[in-house]
PAZADO-78270 format. One record per residue (C-alpha): x, y, z. Coordinates in steps of 0.02 Angstrom, whole numbers, padded with zeros to 5 digits, always signed. Layout:
XYZ ...
//
This chain:
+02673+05486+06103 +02777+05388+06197 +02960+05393+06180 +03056+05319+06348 +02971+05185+06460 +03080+05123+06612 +03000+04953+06694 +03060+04895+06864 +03252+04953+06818 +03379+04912+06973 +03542+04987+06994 +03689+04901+07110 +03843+04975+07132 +03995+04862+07204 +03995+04702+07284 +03961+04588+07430 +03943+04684+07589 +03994+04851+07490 +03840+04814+07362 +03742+04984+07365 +03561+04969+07307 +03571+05158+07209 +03387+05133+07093 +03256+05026+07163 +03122+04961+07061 +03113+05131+06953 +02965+05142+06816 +02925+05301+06716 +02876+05341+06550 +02921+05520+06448 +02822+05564+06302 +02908+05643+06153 +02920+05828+06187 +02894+05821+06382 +02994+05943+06492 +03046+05845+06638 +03138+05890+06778 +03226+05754+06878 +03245+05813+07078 +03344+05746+07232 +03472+05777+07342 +03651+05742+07314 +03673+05541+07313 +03480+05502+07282 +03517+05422+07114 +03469+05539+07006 +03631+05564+06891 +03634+05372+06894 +03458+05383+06828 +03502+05511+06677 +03667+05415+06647 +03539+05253+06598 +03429+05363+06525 +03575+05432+06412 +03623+05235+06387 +03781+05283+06462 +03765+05167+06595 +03654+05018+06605 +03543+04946+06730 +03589+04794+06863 +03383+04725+06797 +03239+04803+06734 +03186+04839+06553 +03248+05019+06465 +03157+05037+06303 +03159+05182+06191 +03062+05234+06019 +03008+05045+06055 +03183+04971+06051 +03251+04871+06208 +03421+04965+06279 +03453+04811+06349 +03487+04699+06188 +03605+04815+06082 +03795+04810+06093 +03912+04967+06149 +03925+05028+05936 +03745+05027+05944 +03713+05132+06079 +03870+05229+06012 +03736+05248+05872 +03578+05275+05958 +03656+05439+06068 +03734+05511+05921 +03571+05511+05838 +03457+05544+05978 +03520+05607+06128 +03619+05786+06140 +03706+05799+06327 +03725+05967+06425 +03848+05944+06583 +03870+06031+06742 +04055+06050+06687 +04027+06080+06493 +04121+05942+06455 +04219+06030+06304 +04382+05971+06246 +04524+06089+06308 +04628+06039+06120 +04486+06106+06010 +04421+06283+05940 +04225+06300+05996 +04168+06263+05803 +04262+06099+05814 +04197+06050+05989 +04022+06084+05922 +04051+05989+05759 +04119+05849+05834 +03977+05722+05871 +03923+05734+05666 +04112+05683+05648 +04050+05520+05717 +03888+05540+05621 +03968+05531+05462 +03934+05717+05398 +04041+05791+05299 +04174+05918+05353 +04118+06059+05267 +03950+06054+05298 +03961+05988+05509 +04085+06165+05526 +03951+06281+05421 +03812+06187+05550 +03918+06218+05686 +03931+06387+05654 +03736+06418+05646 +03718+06341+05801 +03872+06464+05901 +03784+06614+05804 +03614+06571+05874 +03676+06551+06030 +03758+06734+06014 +03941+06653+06005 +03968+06685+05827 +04123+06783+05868 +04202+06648+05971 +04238+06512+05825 +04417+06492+05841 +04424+06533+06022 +04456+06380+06143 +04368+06334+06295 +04515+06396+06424 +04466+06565+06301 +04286+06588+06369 +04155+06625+06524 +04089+06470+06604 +03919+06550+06523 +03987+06565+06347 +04052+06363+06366 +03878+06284+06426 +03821+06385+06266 +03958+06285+06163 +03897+06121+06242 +03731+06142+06228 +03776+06205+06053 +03857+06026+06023 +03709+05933+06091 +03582+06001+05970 +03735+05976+05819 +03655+05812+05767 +03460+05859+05807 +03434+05839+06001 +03285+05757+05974 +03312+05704+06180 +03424+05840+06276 +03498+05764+06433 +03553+05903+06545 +03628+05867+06715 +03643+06001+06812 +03682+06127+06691 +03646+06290+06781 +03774+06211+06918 +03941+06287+06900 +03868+06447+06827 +03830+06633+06890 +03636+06670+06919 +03607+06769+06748 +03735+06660+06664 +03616+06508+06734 +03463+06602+06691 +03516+06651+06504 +03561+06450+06494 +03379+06416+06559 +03283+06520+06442 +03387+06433+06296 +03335+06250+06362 +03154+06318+06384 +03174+06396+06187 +03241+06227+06150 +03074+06140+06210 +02984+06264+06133 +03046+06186+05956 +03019+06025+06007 +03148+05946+06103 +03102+05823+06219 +03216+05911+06381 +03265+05797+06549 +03337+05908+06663 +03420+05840+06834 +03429+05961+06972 +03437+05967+07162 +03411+06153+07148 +03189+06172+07139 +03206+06343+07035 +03274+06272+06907 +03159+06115+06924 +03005+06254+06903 +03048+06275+06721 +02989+06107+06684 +02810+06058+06644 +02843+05878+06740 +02916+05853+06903 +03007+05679+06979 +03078+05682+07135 +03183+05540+07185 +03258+05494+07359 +03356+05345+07431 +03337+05262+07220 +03121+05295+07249 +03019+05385+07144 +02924+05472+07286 +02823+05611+07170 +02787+05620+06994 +02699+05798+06958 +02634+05879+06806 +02626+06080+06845 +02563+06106+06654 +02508+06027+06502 +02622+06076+06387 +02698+05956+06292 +02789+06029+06138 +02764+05976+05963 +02905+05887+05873 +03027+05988+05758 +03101+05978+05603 +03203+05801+05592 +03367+05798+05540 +03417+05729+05378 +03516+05587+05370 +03658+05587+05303 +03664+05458+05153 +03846+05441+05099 +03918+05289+05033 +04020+05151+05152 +04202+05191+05063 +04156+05372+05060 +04103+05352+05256 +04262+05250+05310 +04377+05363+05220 +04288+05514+05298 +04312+05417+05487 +04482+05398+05470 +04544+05558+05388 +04455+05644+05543 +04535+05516+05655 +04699+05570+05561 +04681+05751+05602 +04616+05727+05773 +04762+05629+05820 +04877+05756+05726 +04805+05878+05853 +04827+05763+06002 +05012+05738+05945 +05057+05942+05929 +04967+05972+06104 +05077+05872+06201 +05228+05921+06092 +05363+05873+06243 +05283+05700+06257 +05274+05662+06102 +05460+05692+06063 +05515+05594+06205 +05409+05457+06165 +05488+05479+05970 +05653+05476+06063 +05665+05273+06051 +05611+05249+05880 +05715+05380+05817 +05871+05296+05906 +05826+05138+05859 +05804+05189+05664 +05957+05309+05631 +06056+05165+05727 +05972+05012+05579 +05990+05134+05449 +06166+05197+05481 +06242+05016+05518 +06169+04949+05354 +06247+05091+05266 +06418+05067+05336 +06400+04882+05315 +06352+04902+05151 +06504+05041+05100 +06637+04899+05204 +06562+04760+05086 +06587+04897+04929 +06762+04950+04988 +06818+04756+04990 +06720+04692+04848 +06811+04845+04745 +06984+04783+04797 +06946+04605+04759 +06897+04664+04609 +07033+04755+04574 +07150+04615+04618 +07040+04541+04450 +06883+04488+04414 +06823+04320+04370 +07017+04263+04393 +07095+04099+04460 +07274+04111+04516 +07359+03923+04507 +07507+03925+04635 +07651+03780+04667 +07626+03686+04857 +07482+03587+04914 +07408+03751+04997 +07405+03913+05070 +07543+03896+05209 +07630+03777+05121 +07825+03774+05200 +07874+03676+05069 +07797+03779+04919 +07956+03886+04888 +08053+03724+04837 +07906+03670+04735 +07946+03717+04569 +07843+03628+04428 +07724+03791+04348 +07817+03820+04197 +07771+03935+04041 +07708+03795+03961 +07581+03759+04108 +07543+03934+04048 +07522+03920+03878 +07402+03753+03892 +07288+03825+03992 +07278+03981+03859 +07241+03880+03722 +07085+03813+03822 +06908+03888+03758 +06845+03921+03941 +06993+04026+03978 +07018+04207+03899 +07186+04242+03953 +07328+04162+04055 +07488+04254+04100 +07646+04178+04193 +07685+04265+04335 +07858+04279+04404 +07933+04393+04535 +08093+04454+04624 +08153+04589+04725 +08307+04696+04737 +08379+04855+04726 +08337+04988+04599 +08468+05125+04547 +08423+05284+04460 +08571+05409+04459 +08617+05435+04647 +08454+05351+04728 +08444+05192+04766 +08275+05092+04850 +08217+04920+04883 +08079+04887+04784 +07994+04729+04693 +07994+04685+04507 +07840+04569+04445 +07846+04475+04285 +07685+04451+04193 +07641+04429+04018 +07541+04594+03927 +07341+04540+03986 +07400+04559+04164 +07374+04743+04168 +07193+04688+04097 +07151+04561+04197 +07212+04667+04359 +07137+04817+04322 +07291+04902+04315 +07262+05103+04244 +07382+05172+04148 +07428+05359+04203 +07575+05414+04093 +07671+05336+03942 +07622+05156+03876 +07606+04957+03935 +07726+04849+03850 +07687+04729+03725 +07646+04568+03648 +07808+04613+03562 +07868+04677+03695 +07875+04489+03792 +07925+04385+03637 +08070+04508+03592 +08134+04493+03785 +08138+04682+03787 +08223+04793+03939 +08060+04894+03953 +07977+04937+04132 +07805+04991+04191 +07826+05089+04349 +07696+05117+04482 +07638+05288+04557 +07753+05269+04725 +07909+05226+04606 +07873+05388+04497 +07859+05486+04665 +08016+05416+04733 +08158+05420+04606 +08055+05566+04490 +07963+05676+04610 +07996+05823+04476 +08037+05764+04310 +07971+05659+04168 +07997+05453+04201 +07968+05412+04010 +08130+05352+03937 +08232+05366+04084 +08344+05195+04137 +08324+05100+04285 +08479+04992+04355 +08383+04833+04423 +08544+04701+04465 +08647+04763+04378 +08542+04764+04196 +08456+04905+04127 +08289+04946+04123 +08190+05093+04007 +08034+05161+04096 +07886+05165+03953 +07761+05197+04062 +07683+05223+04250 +07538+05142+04315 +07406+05189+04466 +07415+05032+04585 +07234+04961+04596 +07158+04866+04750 +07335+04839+04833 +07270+04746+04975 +07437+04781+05089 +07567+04895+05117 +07536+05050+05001 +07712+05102+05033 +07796+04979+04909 +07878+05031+04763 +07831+04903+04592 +07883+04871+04440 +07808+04773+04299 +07927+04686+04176 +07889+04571+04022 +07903+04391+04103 +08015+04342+03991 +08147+04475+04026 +08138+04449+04222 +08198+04263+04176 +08306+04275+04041 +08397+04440+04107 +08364+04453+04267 +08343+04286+04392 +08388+04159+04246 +08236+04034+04313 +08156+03895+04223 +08013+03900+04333 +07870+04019+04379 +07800+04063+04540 +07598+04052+04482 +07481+04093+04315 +07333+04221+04328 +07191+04147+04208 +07065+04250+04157 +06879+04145+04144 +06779+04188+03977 +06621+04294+04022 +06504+04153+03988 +06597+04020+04074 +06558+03979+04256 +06711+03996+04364 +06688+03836+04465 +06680+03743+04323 +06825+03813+04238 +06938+03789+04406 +06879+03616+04380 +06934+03585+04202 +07101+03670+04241 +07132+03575+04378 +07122+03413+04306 +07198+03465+04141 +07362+03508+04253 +07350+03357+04382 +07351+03239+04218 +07517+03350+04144 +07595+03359+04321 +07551+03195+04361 +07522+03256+04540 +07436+03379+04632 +07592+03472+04656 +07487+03671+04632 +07333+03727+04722 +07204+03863+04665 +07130+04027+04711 +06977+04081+04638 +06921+04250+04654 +06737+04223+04655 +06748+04099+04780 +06862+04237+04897 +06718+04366+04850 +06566+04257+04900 +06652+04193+05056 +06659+04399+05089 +06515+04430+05028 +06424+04302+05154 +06558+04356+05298 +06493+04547+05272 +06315+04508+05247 +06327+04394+05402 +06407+04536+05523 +06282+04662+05431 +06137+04561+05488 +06201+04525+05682 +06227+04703+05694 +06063+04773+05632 +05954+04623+05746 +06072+04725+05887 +05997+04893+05826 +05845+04783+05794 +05851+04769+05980 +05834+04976+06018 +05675+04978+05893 +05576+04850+06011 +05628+04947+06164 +05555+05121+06064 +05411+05027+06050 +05385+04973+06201 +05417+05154+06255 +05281+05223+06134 +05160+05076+06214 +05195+05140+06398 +05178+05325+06340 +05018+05296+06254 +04964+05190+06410 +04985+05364+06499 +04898+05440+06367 +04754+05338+06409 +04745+05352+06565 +04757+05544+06556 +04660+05570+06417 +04502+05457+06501 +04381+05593+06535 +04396+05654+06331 +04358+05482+06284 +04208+05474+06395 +04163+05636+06313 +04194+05571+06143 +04070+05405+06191 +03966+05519+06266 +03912+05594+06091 +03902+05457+05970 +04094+05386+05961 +04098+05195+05943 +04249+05082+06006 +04314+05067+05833 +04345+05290+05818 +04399+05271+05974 +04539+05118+05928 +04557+05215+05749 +04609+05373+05839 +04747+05296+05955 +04814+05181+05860 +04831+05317+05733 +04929+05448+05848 +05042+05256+05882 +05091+05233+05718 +05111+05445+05669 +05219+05463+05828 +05341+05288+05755 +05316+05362+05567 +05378+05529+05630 +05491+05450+05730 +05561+05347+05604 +05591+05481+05467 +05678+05593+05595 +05782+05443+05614 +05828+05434+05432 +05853+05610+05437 +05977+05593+05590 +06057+05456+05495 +06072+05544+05338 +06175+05669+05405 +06285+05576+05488 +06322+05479+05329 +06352+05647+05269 +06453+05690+05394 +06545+05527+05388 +06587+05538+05180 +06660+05706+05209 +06804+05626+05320 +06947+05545+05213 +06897+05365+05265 +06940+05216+05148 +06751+05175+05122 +06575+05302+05106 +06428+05242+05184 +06305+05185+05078 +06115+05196+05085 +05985+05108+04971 +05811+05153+04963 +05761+04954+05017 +05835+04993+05196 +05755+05167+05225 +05599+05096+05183 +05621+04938+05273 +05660+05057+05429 +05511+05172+05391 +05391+05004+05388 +05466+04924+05547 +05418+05121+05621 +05239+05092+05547 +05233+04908+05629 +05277+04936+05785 +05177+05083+05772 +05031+04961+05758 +05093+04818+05876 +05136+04913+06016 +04978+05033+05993 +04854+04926+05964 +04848+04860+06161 +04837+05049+06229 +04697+05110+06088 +04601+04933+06127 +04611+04970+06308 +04549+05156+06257 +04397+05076+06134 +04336+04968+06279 +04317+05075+06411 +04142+05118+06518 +04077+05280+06471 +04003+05331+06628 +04164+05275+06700 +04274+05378+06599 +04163+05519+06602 +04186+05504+06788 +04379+05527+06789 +04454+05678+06840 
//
């Protein structure tokens, strides 16, 4: 039955006056079971011959057809296809991948076949025992006899059936009984059924073949039969029926592992191609997280300051030289704008400073005026004693509210409460002490709070005040209520003789400062990520190019472009993945490291920018390896398998 026919093929190699005619007008046919035996001395074409035979190469012209079907017309994943199901090589040089055990070298052309993993290793380890290697499973190839690795290769070409065994050389690199033992296994191999094409230069071997072709200068100059003894075909091997989602997830999990092995071989060049990324992602990770606890810090001591406030002060504007001789806010400015249904609160706000006297101590500090809401709408926390009073302010009472420096100061070791303060000259009884919240200044300063209405009647004997803190109700926007004020006091003033601060507005314009500085800085850390990646796409370049000869391998029994793309743009993105989470790691303790110090602000991580650095790992991952595992899918496989 005939199973190869070759008609007129042609083989060139190079160009112009370099062209080499290598196969010249070659037609043959090989019937299924022959035993042929392909002769010639070194350069007479005969590897080229087996290479198009193995539809590893293909011819310059000529027809290849095989089982009936033209080599010619089918794409690279076809004949991907068509020598992982029929064709099962044996090289002079075995061949084997240095990274894998022997059962994982033999089971790896049904990876690309599509068997499943459990039953390709149990096959693969029939196949070692039969070849009397079933105590060399784990052992890799650097771990055994050149004898004992032809066995695993030939082991791996009969792992998806053999039906054609394509051996080139294979007694080449071996000791006589070491080439002998591998001679009577092709021979058994016959025996079964295999349809054997054996290329030697050495006539010996040649003599265990029923059919003779001796080729010299690319011419078929003899074409003997020495017996008749063409074997009968064996047992097929089943297909493997498995469904396409069951098949793809199958491809890629062993494209997973295969490229977790790759990665943990070459364990130095992997880390210093991880080296970038990592960088690149502890330095986005750990400026987002100290932009984000600077934008906390200030946003807290706005807050503090109060929230969903607007402060009305006398002058035109901030900077205003002639605001200190403005003096038309008045309680009653006050008291309007609390009667309003937008506004929750307003407190006139008056302030002075002086001397304080307290038995034989005496310090500079300030006294602020405010009605009893301020210490609400501030924030203010109380820490010993009690805040005065609506009672307190109508009944013009000598009471103060201290602040934590104060207390420190005058009563580093005694109890404040009831003690009297001399403040120009009049008395004042501490009722309380307060913690200072969000004092965005000197820290140093020594407050007190007084009822409003004491600080003018008792103290500074002004008419006027210096501004009013309103308080916005909770479902009342604050641009609109800065609105209403403001024109409710221009039409009482008659003029626009006070200007407004709204602490929103401050917080926004912070807000977008922050997120703004944020952003610059992380598109300059932004900036170390693209270099990583073009680091990972120049390593894996080199991985390529070193790794050429095991993709020519991997070709060589049944892997199509896309395994090969699938497995390198795989290791890519693991190596950035990796990469990345060492970089949150890396950045996680120096956040930890950072919060330990007594610094004003923490650094604060969210969730959104770890995984938004862990998916610009996985996508440059897949940019930048997607050039180097395309270059990898396309390449010749006679060509690779040629690289040294």
């Amino acid at each position: 039955m005939e199973l190869i026919k070759l008609s007129g093929i042609n083989k060139y190699f190079g160009s112009g006056e370099n062209r080499v005619h290598v196969l010249k007008d070659i037609s043959l046919t090989i019937e299924k079971g022959d035993f042929v035996a392909i002769i010639g001395q070194s350069g007479s074409g005969k590897s080229t011959l087996m290479n198009i035979l193995g539809c590893l190469d293909t011819p310059t012209t000529g027809s290849y057809r095989i089982n009936g079907t033209e080599a010619g017309r089918l794409g690279a994943d076809q004949l991907a296809g068509l020598r992982s199901k029929t064709f099962g090589f044996i090289f002079q040089r075995y061949n084997l991948l240095s990274s894998l055990s022997a059962v994982d070298n033999v089971a790896l052309p049904a990876v690309y076949r599509g068997m499943r993993q459990q039953e390709r290793t149990n096959r693969a380890k029939e196949l070692l025992r039969e070849l009397g290697l079933g105590d060399k499973f784990p052992n890799k190839p650097n771990e055994l006899s050149g004898g004992q690795q032809q066995r695993v290769s030939i082991a791996r070409a009969l792992m998806n059936g053999g039906e054609i065994i394509l051996a080139d050389e294979p007694t080449g690199a071996l000791d006589s009984k070491s080439g002998e033992m591998v001679m009577e296994i092709i021979t058994e191999l016959h025996a079964k059924g295999h349809t054997i094409i054996l290329v030697t230069h050495d006539k010996t071997i040649a003599s265990y073949a029923s059919r003779t072709i001796e080729i010299k200068d690319g011419d078929i100059v003899s074409d003997t039969r020495s017996r008749e003894d063409i074997a009968t075909a064996g047992r097929p091997q089943t297909e493997q029926k498995k469904s396409a989602f069951g098949y793809l997830k199958d491809r890629v999990s062993e494209a997973f592992r295969m490229s977790v092995q790759a990665i943990f071989s070459h364990k130095l060049r992997s880390l210093l191609t991880m080296l970038g990324i990592i960088i690149g992602i502890a330095s986005v990770v750990s400026v987002v997280a100290l932009g984000r606890g600077g934008q906390a810090q200030i946003m807290a001591n706005i807050s503090s300051i109060g929230t969903n406030t607007i402060d009305i002060y006398p002058g035109s504007s901030w900077g205003d030289m002639r605001s200190n001789r403005v003096r038309t806010l008045t309680v009653s400015d006050s008291d309007l704008l609390a009667q309003q249904s937008y506004i929750d609160s307003a407190t006139p706000n008056v302030s002075t400073s002086g001397t304080v006297v307290y038995g034989n101590e005496s310090v500079s500090a300030s006294v602020s005026g405010a009605g009893e809401q301020f210490f609400d709408v501030r924030g203010v926390e109380l820490v010993q004693g009690r805040l005065y009073t609506a009672d307190d302010v109508m009944g013009i009472a000598s009471v103060a509210v201290i602040d934590e420096n104060t207390k420190n100061r005058l009563f580093p070791d005694s109890n404040p409460i009831g003690q009297v303060l001399i403040f120009s000259k009049k008395p004042l009884e501490v009722i309380g002490v307060a913690k200072r919240a969000g004092t965005m200044g000197n820290n140093d300063s020594l407050t007190i709070w007084v009822p409003y209405t004491t600080v003018m009647s008792k103290i500074t004997g002004a008419k006027h005040i210096n501004s009013i803190t309103v308080k916005i109700a909770d479902d009342v926007n604050s641009q609109m209520a800065e609105g209403n004020l403001t024109q409710l006091l221009l039409a009482k003033h008659g003029s626009q003789d006070f200007f407004t601060s709204n602490s929103d507005t401050i917080m926004q314009t912070v807000e977008s400062a922050t997120g703004t500085m944020t952003l610059l800085i992380s598109g300059i850390a932004l900036i170390s990520l693209i270099v990583g990646g073009i680091g990972v796409m120049n390593i894996m370049l080199v991985s390529v190019t070193e790794r050429t000869k095991e993709i020519g391998i991997r070709m060589a029994i049944g892997a199509r472009q896309a395994n090969i793309m699938e497995q390198f743009l795989i290791e890519a993105v693991l190596i950035c993945i990796l990469g990345g989470a060492v970089g949150v790691g890396i950045s996680a303790l120096i956040g930890w490291g950072f919060n330990s110090m007594p610094m004003e602000f923490k650094m604060l991580f969210s969730s959104e920018s770890i995984a938004l650095a862990i998916g610009c790992s996985t996508a440059i991952g897949v940019i930048f390896g997607f050039m180097p595992a395309r270059g990898a899918s396309k390449l010749n496989p006679i060509d690779a398998l040629a690289r040294e």
